[in-house]
C-alpha positions, -999 to +999 in steps of 0.1 A: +389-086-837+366-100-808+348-084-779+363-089-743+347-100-712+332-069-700+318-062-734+301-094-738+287-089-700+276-056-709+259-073-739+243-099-720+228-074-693+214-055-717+198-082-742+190-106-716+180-084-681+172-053-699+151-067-727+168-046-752+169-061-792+202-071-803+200-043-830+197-021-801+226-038-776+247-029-809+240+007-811+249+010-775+279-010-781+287+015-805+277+047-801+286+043-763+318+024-768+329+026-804+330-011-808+315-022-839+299-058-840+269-070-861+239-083-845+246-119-857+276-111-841+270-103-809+239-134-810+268-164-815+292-137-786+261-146-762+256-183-771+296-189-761+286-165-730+256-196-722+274-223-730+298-214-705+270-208-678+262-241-683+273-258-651+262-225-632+224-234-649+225-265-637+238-259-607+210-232-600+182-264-612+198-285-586+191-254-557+155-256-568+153-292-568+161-289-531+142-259-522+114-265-496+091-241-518+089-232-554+066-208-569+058-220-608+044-203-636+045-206-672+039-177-703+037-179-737+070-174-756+083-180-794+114-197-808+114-198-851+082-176-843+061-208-834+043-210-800+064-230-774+065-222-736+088-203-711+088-218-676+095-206-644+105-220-610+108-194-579+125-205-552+137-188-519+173-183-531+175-189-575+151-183-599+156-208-627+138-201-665+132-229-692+116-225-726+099-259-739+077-270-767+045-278-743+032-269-709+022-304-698+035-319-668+063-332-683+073-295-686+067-282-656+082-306-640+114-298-661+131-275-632+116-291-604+118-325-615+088-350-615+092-368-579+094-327-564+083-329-526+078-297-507+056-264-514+047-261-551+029-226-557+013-222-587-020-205-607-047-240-602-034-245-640-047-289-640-008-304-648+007-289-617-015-316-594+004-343-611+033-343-585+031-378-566+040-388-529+019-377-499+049-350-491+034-330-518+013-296-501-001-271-532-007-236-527-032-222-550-027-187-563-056-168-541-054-137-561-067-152-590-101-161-573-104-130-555-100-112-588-121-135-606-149-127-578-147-094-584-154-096-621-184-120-610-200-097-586-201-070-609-220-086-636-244-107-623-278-101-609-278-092-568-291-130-560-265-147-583-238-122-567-241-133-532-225-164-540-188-147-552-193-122-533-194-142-499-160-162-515-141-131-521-153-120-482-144-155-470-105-155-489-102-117-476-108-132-439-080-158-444-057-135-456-064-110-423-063-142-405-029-146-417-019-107-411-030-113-376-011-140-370+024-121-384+013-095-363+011-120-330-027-110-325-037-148-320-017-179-309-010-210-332-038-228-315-061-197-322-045-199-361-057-236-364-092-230-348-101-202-371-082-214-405-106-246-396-138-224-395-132-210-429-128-244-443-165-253-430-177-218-442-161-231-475-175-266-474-211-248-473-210-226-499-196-256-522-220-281-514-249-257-525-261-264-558-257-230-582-283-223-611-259-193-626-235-210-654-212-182-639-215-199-607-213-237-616-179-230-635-165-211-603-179-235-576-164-268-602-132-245-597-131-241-564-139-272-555-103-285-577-088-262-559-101-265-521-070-284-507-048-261-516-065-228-504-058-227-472-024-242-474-002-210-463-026-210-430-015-242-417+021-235-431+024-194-419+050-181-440+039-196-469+032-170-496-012-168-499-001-156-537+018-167-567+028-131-574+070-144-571+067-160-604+046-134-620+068-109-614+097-131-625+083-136-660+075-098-663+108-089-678+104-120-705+073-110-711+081-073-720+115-088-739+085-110-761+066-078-769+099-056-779+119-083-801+094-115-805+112-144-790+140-166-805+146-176-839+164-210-827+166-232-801+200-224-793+189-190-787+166-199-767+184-220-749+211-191-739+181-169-733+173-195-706+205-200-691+215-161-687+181-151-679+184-171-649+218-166-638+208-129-643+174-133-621+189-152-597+220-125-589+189-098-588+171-117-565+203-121-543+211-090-547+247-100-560+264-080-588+262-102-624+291-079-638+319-095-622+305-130-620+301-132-657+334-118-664+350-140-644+333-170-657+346-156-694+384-151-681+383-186-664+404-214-681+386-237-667+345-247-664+331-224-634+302-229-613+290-200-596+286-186-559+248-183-565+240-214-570+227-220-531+201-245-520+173-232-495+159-260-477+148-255-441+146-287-416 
């Protein structure tokens, strides 16, 4: 009369990590297993599954909270089909998700919270510079300039080019700088002496007035975004990239083309709380299977063993 633990974990791997539809999850369920269960079904089997992942959720919020650095991103996702917004905080050790109505700062901040102090790496999108306090260190995303050079250089006439094109050369430097230095080719002192000459060669090219509307709007960018370009070279080990949290909204983003989105809030609230209970165990490359059973057999609330802060001295 009711699915057991290991069928409602199987369920939840494949609806939540796999991105299949629940009509689909029930044909497996089925034709795999022989266990028959409608979708609306095994929809309320997952929401008792989230509810109790609760504690482990916000346990895994409180690890991020802490975390030193946290790479943020935010996609496009839809709950009652209306446009609302799935967040995404990556941190060393959990990835935590959250879908909210906006993407203001006070969404954003949701995961990390809005007094966050550390590393926040994110896309140059305006509301992430609203974190106060002076311990506060952005790392703009470089591959989006880079690419948007690219596109630039292509299109415009060889005098307007010059002026992406000796960006994308200058960004390409930083990052070699930054090989180098992992590669123990130049000394900390040698790090700070060259990360300080690209900031000059940076200064120049922004303090040029441009004639190209093409090249205003990327010189206005760039100049937003100058204090946190450089970041990762006076911090090495800092990713140059916000590629963690793209990749971490991937497998949402391919769930939103397959089945839509959520129809409730509810849903979408357990799509957020297994989602990253799910993320997190693939990014610490623990098994979910057991966890999630056990948290089902447990008589009492559970908080899980992945819930781990990652803050460094």
């Amino acid at each position: 009369v009711q699915l057991g633990p290991e069928a409602l974990t199987l369920a939840a791997l494949m609806n939540k990590q796999m991105g299949l539809s629940l009509g689909h999850t029930t044909q497996v369920l089925q034709q795999g297993f022989g266990l028959q269960v409608s979708r609306a079904g095994i929809c309320r089997a997952l929401a008792r599954v989230g509810a109790r992942a609760g504690p482990s959720y916000q346990g895994l919020i409180v690890a991020a909270r802490q975390s030193l650095v946290n790479h943020l991103d935010e996609t496009g996702w839809r709950v009652g089909a209306r446009l609302r917004w799935l967040h995404v905080a990556v941190a060393e050790q959990v990835t935590v998700y959250a879908i909210l109505p906006g993407r203001g700062f006070e969404q954003l901040s949701y995961i990390v919270g809005a007094d966050y102090e550390g590393f926040p790496g994110h896309d140059g999108w305006a509301a992430y510079y609203g974190f106060p306090g002076e311990n506060v260190y952005h790392q703009s995303c470089l591959a989006h300039p880079l690419r948007r050079c690219r596109e630039l250089a292509q299109v415009l006439s060889p005098t307007a080019a010059r002026f992406p094109r000796a960006v994308q050369d200058l960004l390409q430097r930083a990052l070699a700088l930054r090989d180098r230095y992992g590669q123990q080719e130049i000394s900390r002192h040698g790090l700070a002496i060259a990360t300080g000459r690209l900031q000059v060669e940076m200064d120049g090219w922004l303090r040029k007035p441009y004639r190209c509307p093409a090249n205003v709007r990327l010189a206005k960018h760039l100049r937003h975004e100058q204090p946190g370009l450089f970041t990762f070279l006076h911090c090495p080990g800092l990713d140059a990239t916000n590629n963690a949290a793209e990749r971490a909204l991937r497998p949402f983003v391919i769930a939103r083309k397959v089945w839509g989105g959520n129809r409730t809030w509810d849903g979408a609230r357990t799509q957020q709380i297994l989602g990253s209970i799910l993320r997190t165990c693939w990014q610490q490359r623990q098994d979910p299977f057991p966890r999630i059973v056990a948290l089902l057999r447990s008589p009492t609330p559970l908080i899980l063993d992945i819930a781990r802060t990652s803050r460094s001295p």
